[in-house]
C-alpha positions in Angstrom: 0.0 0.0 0.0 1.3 3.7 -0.7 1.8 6.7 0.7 -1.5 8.2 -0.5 -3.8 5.1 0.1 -2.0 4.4 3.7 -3.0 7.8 4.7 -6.3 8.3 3.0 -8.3 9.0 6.2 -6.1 12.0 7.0 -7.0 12.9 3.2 -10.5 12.4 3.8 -10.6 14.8 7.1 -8.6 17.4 4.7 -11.0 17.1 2.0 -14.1 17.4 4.6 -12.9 20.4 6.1 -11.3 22.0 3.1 -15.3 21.2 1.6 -16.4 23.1 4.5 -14.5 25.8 4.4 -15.3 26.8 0.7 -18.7 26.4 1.2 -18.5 29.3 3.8 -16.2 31.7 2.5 -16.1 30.7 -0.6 -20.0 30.2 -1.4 -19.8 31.0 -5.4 -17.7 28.3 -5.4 -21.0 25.5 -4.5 -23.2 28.1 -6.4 -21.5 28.0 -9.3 -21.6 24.4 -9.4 -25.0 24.3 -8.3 -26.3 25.6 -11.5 -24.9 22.4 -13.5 -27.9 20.1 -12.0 -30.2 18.2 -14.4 -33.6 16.3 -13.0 -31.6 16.8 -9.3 -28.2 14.8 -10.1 -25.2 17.5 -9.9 -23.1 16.7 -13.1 -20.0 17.7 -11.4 -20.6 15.2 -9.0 -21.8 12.6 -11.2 -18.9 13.3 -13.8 -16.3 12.6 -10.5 -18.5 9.1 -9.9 -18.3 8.0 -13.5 -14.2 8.3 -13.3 -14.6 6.3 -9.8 -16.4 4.3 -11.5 -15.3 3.1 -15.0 -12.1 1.8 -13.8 -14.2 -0.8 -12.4 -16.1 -1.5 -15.5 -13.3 -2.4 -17.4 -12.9 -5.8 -15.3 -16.6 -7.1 -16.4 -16.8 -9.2 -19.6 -20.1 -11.3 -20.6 -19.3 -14.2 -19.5 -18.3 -13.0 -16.1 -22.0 -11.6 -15.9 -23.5 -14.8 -17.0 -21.7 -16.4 -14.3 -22.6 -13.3 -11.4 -26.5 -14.7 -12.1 -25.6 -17.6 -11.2 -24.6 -16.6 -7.5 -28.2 -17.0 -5.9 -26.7 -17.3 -2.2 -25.4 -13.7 -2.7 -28.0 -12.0 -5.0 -30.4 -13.7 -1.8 -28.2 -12.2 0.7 -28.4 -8.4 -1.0 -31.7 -8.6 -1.6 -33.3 -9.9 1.2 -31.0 -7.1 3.4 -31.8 -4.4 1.1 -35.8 -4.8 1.0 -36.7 -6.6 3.9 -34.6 -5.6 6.5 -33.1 -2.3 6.1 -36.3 0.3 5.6 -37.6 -1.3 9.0 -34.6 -1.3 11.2 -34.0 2.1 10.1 -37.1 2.4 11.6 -37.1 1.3 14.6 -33.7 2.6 15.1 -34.6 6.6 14.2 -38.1 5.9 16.1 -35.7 5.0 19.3 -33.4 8.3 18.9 -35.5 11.2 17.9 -38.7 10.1 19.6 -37.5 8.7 22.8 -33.6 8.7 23.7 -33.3 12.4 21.9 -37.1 13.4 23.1 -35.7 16.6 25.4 -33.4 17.3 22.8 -35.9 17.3 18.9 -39.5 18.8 19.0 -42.0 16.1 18.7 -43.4 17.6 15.2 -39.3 18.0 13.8 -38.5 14.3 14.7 -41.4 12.9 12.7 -40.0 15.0 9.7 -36.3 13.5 11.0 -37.5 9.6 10.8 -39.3 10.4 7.4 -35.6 11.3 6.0 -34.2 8.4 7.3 -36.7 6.2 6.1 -36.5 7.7 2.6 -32.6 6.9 2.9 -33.0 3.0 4.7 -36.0 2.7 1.3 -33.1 3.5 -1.2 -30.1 1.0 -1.9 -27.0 2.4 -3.4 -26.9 2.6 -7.1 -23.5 4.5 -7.7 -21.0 4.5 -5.2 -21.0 0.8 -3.9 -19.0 0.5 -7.4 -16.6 2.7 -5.6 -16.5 0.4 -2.0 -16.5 -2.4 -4.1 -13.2 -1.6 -5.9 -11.8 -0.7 -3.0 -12.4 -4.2 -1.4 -11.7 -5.6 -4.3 -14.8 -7.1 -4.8 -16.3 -9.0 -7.7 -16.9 -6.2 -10.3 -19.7 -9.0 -12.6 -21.6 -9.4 -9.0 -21.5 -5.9 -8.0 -23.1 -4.7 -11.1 -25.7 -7.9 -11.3 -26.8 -6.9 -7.4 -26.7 -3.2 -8.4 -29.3 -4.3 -11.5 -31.6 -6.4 -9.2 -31.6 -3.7 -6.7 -33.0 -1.0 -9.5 -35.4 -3.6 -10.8 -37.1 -4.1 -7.5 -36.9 0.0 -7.0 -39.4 0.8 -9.5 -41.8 -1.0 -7.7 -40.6 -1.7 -4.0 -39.8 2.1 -2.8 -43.2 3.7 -3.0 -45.0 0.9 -0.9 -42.6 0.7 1.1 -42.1 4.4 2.2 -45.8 4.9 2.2 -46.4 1.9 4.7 -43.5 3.5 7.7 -44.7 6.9 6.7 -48.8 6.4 6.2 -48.2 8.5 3.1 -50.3 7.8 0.1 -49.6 10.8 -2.5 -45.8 9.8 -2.4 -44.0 11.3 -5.6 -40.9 9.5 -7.2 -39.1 11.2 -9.7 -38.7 8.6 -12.0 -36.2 11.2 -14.5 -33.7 11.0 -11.4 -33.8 7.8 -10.9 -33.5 7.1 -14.8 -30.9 9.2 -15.3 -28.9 8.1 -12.7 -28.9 4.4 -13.4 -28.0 5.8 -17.4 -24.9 7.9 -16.3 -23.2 5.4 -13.0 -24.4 2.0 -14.6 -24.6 1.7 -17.9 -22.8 4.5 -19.7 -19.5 3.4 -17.7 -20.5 -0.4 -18.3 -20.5 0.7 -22.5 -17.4 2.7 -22.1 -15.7 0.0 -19.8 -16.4 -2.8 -22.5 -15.6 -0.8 -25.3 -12.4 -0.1 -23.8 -11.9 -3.6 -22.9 -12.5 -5.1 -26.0 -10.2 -2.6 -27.9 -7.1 -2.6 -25.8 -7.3 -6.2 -25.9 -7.8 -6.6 -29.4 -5.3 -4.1 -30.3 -2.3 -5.1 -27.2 -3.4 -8.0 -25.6 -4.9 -9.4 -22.7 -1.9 -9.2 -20.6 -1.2 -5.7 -21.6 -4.6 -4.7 -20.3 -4.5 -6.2 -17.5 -0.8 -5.6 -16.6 -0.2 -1.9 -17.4 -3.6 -0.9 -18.9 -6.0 -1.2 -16.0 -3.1 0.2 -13.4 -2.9 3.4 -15.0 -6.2 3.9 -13.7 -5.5 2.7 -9.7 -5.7 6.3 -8.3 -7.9 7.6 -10.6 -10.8 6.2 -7.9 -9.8 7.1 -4.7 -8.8 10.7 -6.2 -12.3 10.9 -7.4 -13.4 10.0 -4.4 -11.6 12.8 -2.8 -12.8 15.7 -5.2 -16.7 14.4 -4.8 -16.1 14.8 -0.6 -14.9 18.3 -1.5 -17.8 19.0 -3.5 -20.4 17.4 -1.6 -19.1 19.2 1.6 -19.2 22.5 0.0 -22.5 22.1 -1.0 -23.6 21.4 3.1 -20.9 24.2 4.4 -23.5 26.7 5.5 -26.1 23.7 6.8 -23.4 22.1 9.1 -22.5 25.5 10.4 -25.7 26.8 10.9 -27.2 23.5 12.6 -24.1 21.8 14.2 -26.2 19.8 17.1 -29.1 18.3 14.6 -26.6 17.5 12.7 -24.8 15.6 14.8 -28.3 14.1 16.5 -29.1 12.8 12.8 -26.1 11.5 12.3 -26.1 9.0 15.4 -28.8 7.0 14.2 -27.7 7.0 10.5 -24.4 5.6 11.3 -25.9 2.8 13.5 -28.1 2.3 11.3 -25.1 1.7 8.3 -22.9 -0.3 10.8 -26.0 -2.6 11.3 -26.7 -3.0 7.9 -23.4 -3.9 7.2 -22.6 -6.1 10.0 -25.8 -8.2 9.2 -25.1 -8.8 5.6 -21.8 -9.2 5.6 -21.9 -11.8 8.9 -24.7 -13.5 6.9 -22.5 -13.9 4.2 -19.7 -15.4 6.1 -22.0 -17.7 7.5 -22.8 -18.7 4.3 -19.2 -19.1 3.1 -19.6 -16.6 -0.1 -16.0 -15.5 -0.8 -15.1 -12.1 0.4 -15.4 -10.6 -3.3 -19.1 -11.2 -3.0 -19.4 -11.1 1.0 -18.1 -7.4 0.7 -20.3 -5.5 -2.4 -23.5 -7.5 -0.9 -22.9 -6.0 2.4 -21.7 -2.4 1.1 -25.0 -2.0 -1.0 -27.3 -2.0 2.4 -25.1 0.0 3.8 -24.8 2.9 0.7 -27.7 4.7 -0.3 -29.4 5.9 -3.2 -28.8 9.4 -1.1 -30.0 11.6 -4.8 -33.2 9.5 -5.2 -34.2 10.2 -1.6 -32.9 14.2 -1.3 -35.3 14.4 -4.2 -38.1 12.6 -2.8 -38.1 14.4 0.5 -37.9 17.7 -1.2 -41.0 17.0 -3.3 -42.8 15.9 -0.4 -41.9 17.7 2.9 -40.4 20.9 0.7 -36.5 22.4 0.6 -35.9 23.6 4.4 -37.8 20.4 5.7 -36.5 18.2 9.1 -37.1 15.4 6.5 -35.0 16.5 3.8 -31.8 18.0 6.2 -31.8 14.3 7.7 -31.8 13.0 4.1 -28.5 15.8 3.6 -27.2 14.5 6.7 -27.5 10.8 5.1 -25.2 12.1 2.4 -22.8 14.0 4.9 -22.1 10.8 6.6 -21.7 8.3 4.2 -18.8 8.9 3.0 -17.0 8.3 6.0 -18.4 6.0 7.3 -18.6 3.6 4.4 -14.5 4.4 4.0 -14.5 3.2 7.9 -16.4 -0.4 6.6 -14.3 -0.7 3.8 -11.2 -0.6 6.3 -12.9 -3.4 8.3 -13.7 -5.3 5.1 -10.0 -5.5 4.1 -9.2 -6.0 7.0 -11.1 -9.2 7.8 -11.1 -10.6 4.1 -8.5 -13.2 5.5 -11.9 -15.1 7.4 -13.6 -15.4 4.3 -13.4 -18.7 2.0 -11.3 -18.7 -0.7 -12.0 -19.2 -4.1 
């Protein structure tokens, strides 16, 4: 490991408070990139996922996909976490905090609008960035993309249900042009680009050229993405965090239970089930991620802009990051307990 990657959480602290920073005193700065949005996905930001992204694409041929189907034990295990178990824990679990361990602290009427955010967030799965945990583990780039399918698939029709039965909201609005576009522009424009890529550099300088000097060229290409969407994402929340340092942090308690859980139960499931640890990992960081753009967008339609709901949905997005770099420590950490393959 290098230099940069064995230091990367004091890289991520920089990049949190350097995002900070510019969104205070430097506010044109978020602005400016504010104004490049399109059906709610910020194309700086999603530009910055599809270079995180695409280096993982070029691993995935056909047959490799074919053969990710075929892993029912670990399609069962993402699933099942994803749809059955998360929306409820999460819950339960904000239920506990706002309404009962945080009730001196949260006015009754702001908590309700607190667990609506988090149950818009425990509804949504990842879509883009478990690409990103999942080349950091090293996991299966054919499964992670098969799981991340499955997982859209059962969006279309699981999310509304399922948010208006915790909620006891009927008029729930999805916006199906985010959720479209963002499945195009981090699933299957990179997957295009990654197997046109693939095919060519093979074709043209072999398959040990590609994957011996090729695919390297692009190892820091992710975690420096990663790095630059922090930033931007931080930049965009400067004046929020400042302005609401104690919600903020009361939000972010139950969220981060809430992903360790997540986590912890898929991932232990796994092991139980002897998967390897390059499925084990991407079907325990799914849960864990969310679809953080599908359910800003959701909240904002229904609760409006400066909504409890929709901050605790911007808090989901605040404390991802670093939390999900924490479980991908602990994944490589522990890959050594896993079976090998």
């Amino acid at each position: 490991m290098g230099f940069f990657e064995r230091y990367l959480s004091v890289w991520v602290g920089i990049c949190i408070v350097l995002g900070v920073a510019i969104g205070i005193f430097l506010p044109v700065v978020p602005e400016t990139l504010a104004l490049f949005e399109y059906s709610r996905v910020s194309i700086p930001v999603a530009i910055l996922i599809w270079l995180m992204i695409y280096p993982m694409m070029l691993k995935i041929d056909f047959t490799s996909i074919v053969h990710a189907t075929k892993n029912i034990k670990g399609l069962a295990v993402t699933t099942i976490t994803n749809w059955l178990v998360k929306p409820f824990t999460m819950y339960l679990i904000s239920v506990l905090f706002f309404k009962v361990i945080f009730k001196s602290l949260i006015p009754l009427n702001l908590a309700d609008e607190y667990i609506a955010g988090a149950v818009l967030l425990g509804a949504a799965p990842c879509t883009a960035m478990v690409f990103v945990w999942s080349q950091l583990t090293k996991g299966n780039p054919a499964y992670t993309l098969v799981q991340v399918a499955v997982n859209d698939l059962i969006l279309l029709v699981g999310f509304v249900p399922i948010v208006g039965f915790l909620l006891g909201i009927s008029n729930i609005f999805v916006p199906y042009d985010t959720l479209i576009l963002s499945v195009l522009l981090f699933v299957v424009i990179p997957l295009f680009f990654g197997i046109i890529s693939r095919q060519l550099v093979i074709k043209n300088k072999g398959l040990d050229y590609f994957k011996n000097v090729f695919v390297k060229k692009f190892d820091k290409i992710t975690i420096t993405g990663l790095l630059l969407t922090l930033t931007i994402i931080f930049s965009f929340q400067g004046k929020k965090i400042i302005d609401n340092p104690l919600d903020i942090l009361l939000i972010s308690i139950p969220l981060t239970i809430q992903t360790f859980f997540v986590f912890f139960f898929s991932y232990g499931w796994a092991k139980v089930w002897k998967l390897p640890h390059e499925i084990a990992s991407p079907a325990a960081m799914i849960g864990a991620s969310n679809f953080f753009e599908l359910a800003v967008a959701v909240s904002i339609s229904l609760f409006g802009l400066n909504s409890g709901a929709t901050l605790a949905t911007v808090v989901g997005v605040l404390v991802e990051v670093p939390v999900m770099l924490i479980l991908v420590k602990i994944s490589n950490k522990t890959k050594e307990y896993f079976v090998k393959i």
